[in-house]
C-alpha atoms as a printed R data frame, in Angstrom:
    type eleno elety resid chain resno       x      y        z
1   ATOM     1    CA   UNK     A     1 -60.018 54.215 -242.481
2   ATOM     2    CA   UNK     A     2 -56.975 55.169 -240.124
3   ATOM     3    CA   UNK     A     3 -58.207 57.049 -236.757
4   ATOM     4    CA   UNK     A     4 -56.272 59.670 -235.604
5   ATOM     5    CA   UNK     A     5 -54.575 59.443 -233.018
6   ATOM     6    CA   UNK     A     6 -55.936 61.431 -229.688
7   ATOM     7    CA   UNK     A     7 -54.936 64.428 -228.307
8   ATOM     8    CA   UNK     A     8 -53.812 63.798 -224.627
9   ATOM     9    CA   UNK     A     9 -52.670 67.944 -224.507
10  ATOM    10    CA   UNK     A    10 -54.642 69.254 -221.552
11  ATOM    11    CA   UNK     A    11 -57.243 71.629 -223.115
12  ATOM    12    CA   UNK     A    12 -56.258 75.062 -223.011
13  ATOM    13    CA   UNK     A    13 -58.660 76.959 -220.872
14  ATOM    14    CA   UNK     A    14 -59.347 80.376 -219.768
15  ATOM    15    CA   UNK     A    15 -56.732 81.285 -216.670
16  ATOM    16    CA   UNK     A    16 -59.345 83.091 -214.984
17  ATOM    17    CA   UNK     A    17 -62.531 81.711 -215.476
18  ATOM    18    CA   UNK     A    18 -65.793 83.608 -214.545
19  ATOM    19    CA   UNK     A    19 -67.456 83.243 -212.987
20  ATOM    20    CA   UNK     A    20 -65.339 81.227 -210.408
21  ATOM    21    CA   UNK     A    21 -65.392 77.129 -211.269
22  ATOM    22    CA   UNK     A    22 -65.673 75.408 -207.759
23  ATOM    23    CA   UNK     A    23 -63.841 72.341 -207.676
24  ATOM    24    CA   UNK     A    24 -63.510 69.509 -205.450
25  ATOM    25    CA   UNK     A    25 -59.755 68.286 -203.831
26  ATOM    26    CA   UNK     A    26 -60.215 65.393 -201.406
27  ATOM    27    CA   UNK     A    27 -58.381 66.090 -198.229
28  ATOM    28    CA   UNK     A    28 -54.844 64.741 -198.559
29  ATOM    29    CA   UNK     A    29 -54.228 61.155 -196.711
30  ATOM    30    CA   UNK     A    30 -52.707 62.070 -192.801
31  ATOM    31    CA   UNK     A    31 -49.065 60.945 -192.761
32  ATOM    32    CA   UNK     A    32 -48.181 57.783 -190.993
33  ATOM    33    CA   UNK     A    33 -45.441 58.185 -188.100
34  ATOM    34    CA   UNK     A    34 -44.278 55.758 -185.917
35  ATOM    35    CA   UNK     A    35 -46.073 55.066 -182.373
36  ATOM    36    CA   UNK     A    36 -43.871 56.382 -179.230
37  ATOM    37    CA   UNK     A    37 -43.873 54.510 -176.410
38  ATOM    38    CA   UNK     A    38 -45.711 56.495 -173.482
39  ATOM    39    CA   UNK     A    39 -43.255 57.544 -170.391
40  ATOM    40    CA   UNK     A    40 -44.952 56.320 -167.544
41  ATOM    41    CA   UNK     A    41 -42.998 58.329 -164.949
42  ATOM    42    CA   UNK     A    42 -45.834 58.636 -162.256
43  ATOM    43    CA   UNK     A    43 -45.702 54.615 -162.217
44  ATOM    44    CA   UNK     A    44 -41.964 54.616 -161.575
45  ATOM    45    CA   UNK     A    45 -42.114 57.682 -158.816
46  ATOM    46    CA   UNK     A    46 -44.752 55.667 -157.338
47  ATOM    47    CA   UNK     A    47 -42.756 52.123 -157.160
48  ATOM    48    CA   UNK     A    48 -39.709 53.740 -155.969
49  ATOM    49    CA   UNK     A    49 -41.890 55.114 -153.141
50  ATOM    50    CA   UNK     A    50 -43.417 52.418 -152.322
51  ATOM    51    CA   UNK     A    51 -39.735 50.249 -152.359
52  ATOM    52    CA   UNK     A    52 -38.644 53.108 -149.950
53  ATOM    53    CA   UNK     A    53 -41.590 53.053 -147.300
54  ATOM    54    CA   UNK     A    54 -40.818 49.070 -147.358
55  ATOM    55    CA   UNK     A    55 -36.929 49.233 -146.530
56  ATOM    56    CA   UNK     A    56 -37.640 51.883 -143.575
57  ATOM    57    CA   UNK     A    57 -40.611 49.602 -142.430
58  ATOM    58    CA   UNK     A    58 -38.167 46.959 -142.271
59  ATOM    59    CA   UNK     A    59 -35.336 49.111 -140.848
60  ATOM    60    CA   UNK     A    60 -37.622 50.757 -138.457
61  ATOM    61    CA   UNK     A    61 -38.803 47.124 -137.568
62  ATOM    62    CA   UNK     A    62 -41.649 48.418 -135.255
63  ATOM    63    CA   UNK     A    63 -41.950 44.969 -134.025
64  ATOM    64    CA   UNK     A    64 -38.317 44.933 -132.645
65  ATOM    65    CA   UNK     A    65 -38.169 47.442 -129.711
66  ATOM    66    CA   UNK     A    66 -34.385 46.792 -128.996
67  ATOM    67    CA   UNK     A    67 -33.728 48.104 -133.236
68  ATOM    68    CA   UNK     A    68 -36.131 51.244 -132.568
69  ATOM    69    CA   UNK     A    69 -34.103 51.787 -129.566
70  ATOM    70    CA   UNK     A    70 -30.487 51.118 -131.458
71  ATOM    71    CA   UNK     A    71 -31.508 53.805 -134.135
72  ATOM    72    CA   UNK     A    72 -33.060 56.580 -131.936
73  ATOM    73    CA   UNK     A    73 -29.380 56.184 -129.919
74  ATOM    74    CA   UNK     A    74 -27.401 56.587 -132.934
75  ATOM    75    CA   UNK     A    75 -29.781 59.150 -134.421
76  ATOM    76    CA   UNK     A    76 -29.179 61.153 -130.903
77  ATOM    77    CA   UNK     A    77 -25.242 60.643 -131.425
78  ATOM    78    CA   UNK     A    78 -25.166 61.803 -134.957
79  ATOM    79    CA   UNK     A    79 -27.278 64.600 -133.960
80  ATOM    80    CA   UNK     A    80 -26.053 66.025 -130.841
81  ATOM    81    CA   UNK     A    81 -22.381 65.407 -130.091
82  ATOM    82    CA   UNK     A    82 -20.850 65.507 -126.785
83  ATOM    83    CA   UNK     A    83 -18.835 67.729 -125.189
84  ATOM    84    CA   UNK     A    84 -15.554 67.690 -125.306
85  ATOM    85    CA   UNK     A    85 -15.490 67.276 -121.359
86  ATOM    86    CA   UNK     A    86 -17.872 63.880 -121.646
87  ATOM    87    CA   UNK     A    87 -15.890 63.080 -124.725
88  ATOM    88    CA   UNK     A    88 -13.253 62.754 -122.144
89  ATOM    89    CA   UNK     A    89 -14.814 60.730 -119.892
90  ATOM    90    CA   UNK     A    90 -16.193 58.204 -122.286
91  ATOM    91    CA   UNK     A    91 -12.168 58.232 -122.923
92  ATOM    92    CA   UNK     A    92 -11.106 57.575 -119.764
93  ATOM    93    CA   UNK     A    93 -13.827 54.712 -119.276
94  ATOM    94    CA   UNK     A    94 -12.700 52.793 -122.013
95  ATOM    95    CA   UNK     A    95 -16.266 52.168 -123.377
96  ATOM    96    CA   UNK     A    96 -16.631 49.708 -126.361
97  ATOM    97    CA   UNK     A    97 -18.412 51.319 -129.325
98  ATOM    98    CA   UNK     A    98 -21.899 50.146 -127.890
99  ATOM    99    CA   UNK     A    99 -20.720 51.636 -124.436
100 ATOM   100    CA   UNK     A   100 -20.282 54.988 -126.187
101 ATOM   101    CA   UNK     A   101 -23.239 54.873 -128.317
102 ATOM   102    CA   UNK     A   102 -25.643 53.792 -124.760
103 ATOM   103    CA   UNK     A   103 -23.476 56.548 -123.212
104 ATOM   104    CA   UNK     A   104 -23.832 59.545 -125.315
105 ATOM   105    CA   UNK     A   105 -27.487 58.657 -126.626
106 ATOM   106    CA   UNK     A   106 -28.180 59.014 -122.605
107 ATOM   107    CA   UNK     A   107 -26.777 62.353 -122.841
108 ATOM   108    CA   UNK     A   108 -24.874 62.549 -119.897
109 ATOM   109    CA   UNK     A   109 -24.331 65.874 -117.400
110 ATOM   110    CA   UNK     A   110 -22.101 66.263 -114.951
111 ATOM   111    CA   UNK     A   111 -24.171 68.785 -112.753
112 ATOM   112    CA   UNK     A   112 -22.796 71.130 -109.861
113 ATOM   113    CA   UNK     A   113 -24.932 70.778 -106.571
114 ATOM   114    CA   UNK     A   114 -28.151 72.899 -106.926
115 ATOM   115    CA   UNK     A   115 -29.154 71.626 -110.641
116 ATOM   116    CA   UNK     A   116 -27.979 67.681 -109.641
117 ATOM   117    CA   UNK     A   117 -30.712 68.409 -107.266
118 ATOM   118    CA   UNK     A   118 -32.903 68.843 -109.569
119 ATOM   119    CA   UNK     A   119 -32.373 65.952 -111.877
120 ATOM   120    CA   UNK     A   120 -32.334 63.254 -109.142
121 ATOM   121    CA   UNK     A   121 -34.445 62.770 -106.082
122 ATOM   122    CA   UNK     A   122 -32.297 62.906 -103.160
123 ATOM   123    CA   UNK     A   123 -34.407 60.509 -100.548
124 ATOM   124    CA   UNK     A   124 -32.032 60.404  -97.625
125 ATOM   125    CA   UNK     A   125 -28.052 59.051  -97.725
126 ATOM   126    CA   UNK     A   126 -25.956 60.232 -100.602
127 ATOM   127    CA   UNK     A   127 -26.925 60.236 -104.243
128 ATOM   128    CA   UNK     A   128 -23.643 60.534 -106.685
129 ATOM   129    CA   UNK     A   129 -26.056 59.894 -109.955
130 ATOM   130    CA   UNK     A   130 -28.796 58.718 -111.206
131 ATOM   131    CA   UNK     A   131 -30.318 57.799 -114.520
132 ATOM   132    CA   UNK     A   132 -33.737 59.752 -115.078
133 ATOM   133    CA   UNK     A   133 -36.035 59.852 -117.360
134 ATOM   134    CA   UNK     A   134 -33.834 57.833 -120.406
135 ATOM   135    CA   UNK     A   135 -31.124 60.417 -119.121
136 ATOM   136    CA   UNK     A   136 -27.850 60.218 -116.883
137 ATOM   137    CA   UNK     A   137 -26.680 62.485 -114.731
138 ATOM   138    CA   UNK     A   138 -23.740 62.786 -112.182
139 ATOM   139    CA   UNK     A   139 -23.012 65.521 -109.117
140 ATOM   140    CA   UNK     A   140 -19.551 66.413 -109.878
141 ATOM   141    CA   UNK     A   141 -16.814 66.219 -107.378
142 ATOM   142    CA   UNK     A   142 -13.865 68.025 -107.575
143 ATOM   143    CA   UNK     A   143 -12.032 67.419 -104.731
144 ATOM   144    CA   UNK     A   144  -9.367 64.909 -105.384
145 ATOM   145    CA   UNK     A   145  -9.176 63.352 -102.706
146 ATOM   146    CA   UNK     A   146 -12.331 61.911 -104.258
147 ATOM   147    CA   UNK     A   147 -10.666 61.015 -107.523
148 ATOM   148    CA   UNK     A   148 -12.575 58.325 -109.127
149 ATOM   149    CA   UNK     A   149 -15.789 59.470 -108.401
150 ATOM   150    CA   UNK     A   150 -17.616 60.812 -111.225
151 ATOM   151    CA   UNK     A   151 -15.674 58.018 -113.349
152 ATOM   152    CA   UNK     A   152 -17.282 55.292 -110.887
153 ATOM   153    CA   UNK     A   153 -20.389 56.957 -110.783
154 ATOM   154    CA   UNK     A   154 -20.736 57.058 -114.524
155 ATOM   155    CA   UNK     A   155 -19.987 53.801 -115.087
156 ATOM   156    CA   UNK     A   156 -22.731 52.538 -112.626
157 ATOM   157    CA   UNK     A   157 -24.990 54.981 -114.266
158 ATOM   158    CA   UNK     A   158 -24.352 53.852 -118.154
159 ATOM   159    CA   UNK     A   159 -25.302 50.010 -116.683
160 ATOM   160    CA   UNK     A   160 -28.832 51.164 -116.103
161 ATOM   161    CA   UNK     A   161 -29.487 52.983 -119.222
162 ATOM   162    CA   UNK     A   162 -28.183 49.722 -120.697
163 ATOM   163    CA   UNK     A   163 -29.953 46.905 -118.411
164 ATOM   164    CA   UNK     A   164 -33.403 49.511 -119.381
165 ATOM   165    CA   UNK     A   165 -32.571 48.470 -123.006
166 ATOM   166    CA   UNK     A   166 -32.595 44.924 -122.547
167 ATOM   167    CA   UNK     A   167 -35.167 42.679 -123.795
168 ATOM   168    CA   UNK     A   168 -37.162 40.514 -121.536
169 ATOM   169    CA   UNK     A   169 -35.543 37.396 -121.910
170 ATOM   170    CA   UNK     A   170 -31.998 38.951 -121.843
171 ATOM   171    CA   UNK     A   171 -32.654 40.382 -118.297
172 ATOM   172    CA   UNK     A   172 -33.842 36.891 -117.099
173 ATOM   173    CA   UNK     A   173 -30.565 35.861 -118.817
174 ATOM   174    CA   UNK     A   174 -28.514 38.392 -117.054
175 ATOM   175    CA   UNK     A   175 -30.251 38.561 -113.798
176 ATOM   176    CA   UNK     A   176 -29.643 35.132 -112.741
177 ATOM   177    CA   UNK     A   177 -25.999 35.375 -113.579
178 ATOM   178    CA   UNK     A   178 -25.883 38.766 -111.292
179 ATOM   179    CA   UNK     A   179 -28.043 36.849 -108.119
180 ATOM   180    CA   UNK     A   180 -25.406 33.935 -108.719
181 ATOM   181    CA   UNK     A   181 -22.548 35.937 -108.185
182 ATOM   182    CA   UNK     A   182 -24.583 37.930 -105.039
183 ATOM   183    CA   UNK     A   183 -25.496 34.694 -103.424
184 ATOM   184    CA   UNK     A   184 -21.664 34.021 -103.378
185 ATOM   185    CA   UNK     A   185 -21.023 37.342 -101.606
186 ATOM   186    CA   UNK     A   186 -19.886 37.136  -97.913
187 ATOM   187    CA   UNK     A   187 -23.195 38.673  -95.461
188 ATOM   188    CA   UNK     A   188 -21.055 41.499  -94.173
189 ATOM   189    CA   UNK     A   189 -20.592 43.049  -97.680
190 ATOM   190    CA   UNK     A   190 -21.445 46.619  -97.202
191 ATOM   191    CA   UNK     A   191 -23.658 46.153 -101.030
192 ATOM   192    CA   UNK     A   192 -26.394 43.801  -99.109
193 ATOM   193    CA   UNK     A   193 -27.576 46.339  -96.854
194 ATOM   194    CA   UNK     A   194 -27.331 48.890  -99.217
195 ATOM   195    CA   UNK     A   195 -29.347 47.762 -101.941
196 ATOM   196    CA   UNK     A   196 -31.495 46.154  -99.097
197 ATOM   197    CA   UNK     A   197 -32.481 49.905  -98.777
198 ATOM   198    CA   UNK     A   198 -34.075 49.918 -101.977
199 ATOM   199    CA   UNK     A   199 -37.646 48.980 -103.428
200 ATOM   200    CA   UNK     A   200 -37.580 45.468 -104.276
201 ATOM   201    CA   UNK     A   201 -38.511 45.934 -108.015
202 ATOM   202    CA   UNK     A   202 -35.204 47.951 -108.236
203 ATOM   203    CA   UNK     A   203 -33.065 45.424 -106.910
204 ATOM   204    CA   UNK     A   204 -32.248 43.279 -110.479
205 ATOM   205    CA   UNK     A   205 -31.173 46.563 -111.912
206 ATOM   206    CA   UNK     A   206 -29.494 47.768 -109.424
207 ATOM   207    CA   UNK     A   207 -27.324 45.011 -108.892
208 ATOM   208    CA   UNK     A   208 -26.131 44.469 -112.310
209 ATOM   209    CA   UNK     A   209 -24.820 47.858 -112.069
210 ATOM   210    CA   UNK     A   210 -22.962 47.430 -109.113
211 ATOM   211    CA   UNK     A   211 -21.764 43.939 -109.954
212 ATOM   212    CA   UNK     A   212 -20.898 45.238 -112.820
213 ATOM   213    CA   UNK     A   213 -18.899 48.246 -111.428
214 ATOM   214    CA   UNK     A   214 -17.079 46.722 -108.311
215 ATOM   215    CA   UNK     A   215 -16.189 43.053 -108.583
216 ATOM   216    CA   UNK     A   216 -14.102 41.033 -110.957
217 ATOM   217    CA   UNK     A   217 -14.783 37.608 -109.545
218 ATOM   218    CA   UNK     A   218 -17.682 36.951 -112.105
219 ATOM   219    CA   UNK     A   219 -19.104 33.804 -114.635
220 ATOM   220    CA   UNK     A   220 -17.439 34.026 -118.065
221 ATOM   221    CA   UNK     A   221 -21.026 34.671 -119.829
222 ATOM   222    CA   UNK     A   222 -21.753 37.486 -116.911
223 ATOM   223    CA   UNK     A   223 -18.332 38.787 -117.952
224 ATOM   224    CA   UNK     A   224 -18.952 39.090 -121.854
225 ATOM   225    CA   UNK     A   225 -21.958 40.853 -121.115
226 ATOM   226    CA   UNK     A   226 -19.894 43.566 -119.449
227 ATOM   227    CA   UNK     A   227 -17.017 43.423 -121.646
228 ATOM   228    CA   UNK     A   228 -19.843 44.686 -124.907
229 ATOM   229    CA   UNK     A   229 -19.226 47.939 -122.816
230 ATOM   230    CA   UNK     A   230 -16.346 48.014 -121.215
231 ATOM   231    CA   UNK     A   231 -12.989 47.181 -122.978
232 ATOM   232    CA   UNK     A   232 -11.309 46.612 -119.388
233 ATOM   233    CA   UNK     A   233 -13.705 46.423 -116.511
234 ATOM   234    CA   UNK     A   234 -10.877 45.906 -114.203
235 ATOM   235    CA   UNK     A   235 -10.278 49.871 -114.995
236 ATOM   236    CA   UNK     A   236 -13.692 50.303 -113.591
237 ATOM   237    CA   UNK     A   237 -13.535 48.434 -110.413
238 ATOM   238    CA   UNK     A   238 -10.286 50.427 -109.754
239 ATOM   239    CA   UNK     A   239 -12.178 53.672 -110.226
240 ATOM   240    CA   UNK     A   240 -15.069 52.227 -107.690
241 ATOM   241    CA   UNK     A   241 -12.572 50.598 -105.013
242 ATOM   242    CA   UNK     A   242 -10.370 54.264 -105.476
243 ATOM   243    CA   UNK     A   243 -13.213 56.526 -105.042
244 ATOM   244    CA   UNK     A   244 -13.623 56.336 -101.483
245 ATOM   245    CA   UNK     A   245  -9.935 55.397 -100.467
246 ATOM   246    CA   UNK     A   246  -9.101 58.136  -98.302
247 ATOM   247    CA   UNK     A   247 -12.364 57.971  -96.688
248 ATOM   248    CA   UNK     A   248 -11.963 54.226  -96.477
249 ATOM   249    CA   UNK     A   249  -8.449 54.932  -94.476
250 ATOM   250    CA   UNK     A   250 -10.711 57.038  -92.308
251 ATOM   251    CA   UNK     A   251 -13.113 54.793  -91.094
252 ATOM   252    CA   UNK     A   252 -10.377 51.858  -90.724
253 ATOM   253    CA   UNK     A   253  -8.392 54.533  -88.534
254 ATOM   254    CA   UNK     A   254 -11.762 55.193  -86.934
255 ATOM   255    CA   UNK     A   255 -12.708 50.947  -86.109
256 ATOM   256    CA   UNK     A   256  -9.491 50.446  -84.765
257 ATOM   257    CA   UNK     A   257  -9.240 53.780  -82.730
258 ATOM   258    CA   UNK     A   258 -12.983 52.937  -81.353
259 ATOM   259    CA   UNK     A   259 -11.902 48.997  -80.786
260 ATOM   260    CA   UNK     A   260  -8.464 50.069  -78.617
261 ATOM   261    CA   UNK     A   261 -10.392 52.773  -76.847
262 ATOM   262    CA   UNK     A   262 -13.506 50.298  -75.817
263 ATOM   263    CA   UNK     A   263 -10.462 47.484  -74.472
264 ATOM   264    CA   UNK     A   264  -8.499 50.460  -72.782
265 ATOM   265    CA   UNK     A   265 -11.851 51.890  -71.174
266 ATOM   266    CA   UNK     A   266 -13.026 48.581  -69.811
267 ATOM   267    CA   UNK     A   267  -8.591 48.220  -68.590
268 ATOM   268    CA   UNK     A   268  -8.835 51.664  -66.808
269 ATOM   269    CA   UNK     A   269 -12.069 51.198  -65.564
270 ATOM   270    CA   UNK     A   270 -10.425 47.942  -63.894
271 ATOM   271    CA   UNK     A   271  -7.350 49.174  -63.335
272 ATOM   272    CA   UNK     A   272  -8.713 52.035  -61.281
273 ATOM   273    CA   UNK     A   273 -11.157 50.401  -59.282
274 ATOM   274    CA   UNK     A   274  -8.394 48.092  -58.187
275 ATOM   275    CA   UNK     A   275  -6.215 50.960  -57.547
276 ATOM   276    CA   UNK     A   276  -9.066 52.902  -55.222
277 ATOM   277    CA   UNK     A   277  -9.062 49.394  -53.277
278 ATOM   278    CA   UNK     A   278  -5.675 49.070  -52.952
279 ATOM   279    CA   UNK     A   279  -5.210 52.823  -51.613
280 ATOM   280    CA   UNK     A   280  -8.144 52.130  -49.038
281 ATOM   281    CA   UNK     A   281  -6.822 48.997  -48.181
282 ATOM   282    CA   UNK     A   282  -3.120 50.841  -47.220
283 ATOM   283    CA   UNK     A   283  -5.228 53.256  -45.594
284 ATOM   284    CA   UNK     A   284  -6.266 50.876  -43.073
285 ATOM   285    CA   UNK     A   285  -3.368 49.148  -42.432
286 ATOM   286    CA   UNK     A   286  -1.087 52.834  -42.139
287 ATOM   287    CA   UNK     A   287  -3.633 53.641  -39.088
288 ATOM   288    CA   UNK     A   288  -3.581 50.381  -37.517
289 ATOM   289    CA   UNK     A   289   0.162 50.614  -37.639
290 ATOM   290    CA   UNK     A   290  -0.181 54.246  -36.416
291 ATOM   291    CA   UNK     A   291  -2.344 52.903  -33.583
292 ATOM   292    CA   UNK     A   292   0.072 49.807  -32.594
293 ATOM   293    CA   UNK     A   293   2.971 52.578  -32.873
294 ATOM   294    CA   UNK     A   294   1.425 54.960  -29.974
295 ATOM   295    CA   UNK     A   295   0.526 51.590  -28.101
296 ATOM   296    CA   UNK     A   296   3.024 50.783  -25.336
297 ATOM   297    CA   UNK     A   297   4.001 47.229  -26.542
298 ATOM   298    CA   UNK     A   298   2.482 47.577  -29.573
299 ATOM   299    CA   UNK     A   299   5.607 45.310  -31.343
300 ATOM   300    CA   UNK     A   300   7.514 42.747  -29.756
301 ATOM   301    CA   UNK     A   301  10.488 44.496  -30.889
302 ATOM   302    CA   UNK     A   302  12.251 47.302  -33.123
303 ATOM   303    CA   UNK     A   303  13.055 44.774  -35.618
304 ATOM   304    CA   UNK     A   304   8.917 44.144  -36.384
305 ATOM   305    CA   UNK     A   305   8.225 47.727  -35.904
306 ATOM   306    CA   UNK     A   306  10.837 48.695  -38.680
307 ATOM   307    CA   UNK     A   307   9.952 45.478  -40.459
308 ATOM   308    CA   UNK     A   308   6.177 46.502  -40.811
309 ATOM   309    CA   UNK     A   309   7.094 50.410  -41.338
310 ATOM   310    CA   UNK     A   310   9.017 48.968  -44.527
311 ATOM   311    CA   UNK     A   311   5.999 47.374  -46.391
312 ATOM   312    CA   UNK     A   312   3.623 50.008  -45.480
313 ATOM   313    CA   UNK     A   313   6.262 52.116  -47.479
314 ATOM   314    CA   UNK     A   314   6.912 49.214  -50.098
315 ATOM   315    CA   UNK     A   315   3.227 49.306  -50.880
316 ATOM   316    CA   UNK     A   316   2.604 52.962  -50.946
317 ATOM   317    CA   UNK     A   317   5.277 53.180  -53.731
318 ATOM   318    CA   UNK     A   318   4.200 50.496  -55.724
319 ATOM   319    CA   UNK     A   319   0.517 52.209  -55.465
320 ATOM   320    CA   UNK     A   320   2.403 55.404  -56.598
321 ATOM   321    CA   UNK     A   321   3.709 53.940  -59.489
322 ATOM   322    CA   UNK     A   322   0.296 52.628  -60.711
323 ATOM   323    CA   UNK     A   323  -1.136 55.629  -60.066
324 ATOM   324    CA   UNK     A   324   1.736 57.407  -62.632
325 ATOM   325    CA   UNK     A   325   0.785 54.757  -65.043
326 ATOM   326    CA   UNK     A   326  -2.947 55.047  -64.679
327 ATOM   327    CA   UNK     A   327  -2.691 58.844  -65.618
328 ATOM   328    CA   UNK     A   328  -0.261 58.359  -68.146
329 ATOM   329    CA   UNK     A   329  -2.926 55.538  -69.749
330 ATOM   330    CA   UNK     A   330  -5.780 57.946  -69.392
331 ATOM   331    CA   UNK     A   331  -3.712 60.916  -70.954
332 ATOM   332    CA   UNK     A   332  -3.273 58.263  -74.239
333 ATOM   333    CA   UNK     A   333  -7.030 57.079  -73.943
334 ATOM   334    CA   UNK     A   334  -7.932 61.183  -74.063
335 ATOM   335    CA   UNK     A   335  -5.346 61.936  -76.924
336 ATOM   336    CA   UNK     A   336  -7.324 58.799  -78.658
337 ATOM   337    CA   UNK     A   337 -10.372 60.297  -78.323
338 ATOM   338    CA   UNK     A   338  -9.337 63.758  -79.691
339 ATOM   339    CA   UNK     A   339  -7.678 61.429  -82.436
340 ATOM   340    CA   UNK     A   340 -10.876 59.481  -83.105
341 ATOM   341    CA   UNK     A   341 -13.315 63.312  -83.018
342 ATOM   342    CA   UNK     A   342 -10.743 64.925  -85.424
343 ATOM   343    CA   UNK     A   343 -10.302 61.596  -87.690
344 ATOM   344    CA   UNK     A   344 -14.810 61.974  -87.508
345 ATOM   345    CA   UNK     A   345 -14.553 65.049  -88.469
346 ATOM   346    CA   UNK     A   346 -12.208 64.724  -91.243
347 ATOM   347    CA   UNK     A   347 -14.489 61.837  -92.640
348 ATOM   348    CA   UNK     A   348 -17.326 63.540  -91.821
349 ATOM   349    CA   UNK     A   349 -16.228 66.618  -94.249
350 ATOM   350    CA   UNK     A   350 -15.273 64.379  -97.181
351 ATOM   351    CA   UNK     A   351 -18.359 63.052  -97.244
352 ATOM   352    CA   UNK     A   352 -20.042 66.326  -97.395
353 ATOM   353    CA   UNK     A   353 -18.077 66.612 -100.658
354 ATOM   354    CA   UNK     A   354 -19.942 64.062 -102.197
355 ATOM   355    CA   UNK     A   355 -23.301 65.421 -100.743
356 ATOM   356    CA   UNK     A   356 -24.864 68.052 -102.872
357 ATOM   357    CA   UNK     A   357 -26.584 68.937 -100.211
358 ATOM   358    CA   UNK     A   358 -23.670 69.630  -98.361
359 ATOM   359    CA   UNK     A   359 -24.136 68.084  -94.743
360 ATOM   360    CA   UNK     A   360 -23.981 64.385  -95.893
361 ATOM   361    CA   UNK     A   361 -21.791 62.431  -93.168
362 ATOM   362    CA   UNK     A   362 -23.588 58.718  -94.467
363 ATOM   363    CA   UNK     A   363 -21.337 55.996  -96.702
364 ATOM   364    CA   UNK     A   364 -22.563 57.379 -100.378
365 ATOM   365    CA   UNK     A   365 -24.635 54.937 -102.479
């Protein structure tokens, strides 16, 4: 017996069933995509910060005061230029780039009299600058017979706001070089009193600036320390030696006016008493001639009588003529002294140009 085959046709079933069939369809399987890699941005913000807070630690360099100094200087110069009339200045000192950077960051003023005093104590002589509180500032004379001046004066200046950024062991460095070169200096050198005048804690400092400023004659290391700075100190120690010039002509006019008046006082003085001897002296002898004259007998003969008359006479000229002289030598020794008070004077009113205070007659510091 042959089966027949099966039907595999789908039953054929009512399209709309009722009631409702409920049927069961299992949830179809979630597809499968591939697996992203996560952006970790907030650990790549945070690196990057951190990599930048380590280069400015190490470019701040808190441990190294003279790099914190270097950057606040150049952060002043990028952020508050010059003007064009320190520009000009800076110019005509011939800083190095170091000079300019020390220079600017100190932000010099020149300063007319009232606000100069303000910015620097003025405790007796005469102050031309000063550098105060991390700052420079400079009186400014005009007067050109002056010229040199505020260049002089600003060089000096720039030396202390660059010895105050020295390290320790670079002032010891640079300080014995500067006492080396001091020790050397004859006693009569008008700096020696001068800083004398000072407190002795200044003294280093202000040295080095005046070395620095006014003599050439220096150790080769002493001199490359300037020359960071300066790109021809020689042009500086013009400026200082040219700055008081005129008044320096002055006071030698004034030395050797007072020297030749003290030798021609004590010469007069001589001169004269010998004179008021001599004229007493021919007093005498005219009366005793007088008296032998009206004496019966008085010479042995006309030939003594004239012969006696004649040096009376000689002498009274010759006392003549010294007294012409004397007057014409006291007539010079007076025009001297008019010389000498109008020469004093003269000085005297240059230095009250470079006195703010206006009355100055001391050598300026």
């Amino acid at each position: 017996m042959v089966d027949e085959p099966a039907d595999h046709r789908a039953p054929v079933t009512d399209p709309f069933p009722w009631p409702p069939q409920q049927t069961y369809a299992p949830a179809p399987e979630p597809m499968l995509r591939p697996r992203r890699r996560k952006r970790r941005v907030g650990r790549w913000i945070a690196v990057a910060l951190f990599a930048l807070a380590v280069v400015a630690f190490v470019v701040a360099a808190p441990w190294d005061a003279q790099r914190r100094q270097l950057y606040a200087d150049q952060w002043v110069v990028w952020t508050e230029p010059p003007p064009a009339h320190i520009e000009r200045l800076a110019d005509q000192l011939q800083l190095t780039e170091d000079g300019r950077r020390i220079f600017f960051a100190s932000r010099p003023q020149l300063d007319d009299a009232s606000t100069f005093q303000e910015h620097c104590p003025l405790e007796g002589g005469v102050v031309l600058g000063c550098y105060n509180n991390e700052g420079i500032y400079i009186y400014e004379v005009t007067d050109e017979r002056l010229a040199g001046t505020v260049q002089a004066t600003a060089a000096h200046e720039l030396l202390h706001a660059v010895y105050h950024r020295m390290s320790r062991e670079d002032r010891a460095r640079i300080d014995a070089l500067v006492a080396q070169v001091v020790a050397g200096l004859p006693s009569d050198d008008p700096n020696i009193a001068t800083v004398a005048g000072y407190a002795q804690a200044q003294h280093a400092d202000e040295w080095h600036s005046r070395i620095g400023t006014g003599y050439l004659d220096v150790p080769a290391e002493l001199s490359r320390h300037y020359a960071r700075y300066f790109l021809d100190r020689s042009r500086i120690v013009a400026y200082e030696e040219g700055r008081t010039a005129e008044i320096d002509q002055y006071s030698s006019r004034i030395e050797q006016l007072s020297a030749e008046l003290d030798a021609a006082l004590a010469d007069l003085e001589r001169r004269s008493a010998s004179y008021d001897a001599a004229v007493a002296e021919l007093d005498d002898d005219v009366r005793a001639f007088n008296r032998r004259a009206e004496t019966v007998g008085g010479f042995s003969s006309q030939e003594e009588f004239q012969r006696e008359r004649n040096a009376l006479i000689d002498r009274q000229e010759q006392l003549e003529r010294e007294r012409v002289q004397l007057n014409a030598d006291v007539d010079a020794y007076n025009a001297k002294i008019e010389e000498l008070k109008s020469l004093d004077a003269q000085r005297a009113e240059l230095y009250s140009q470079l006195d703010s205070r206006s009355g100055g007659s001391a050598p300026p510091k």
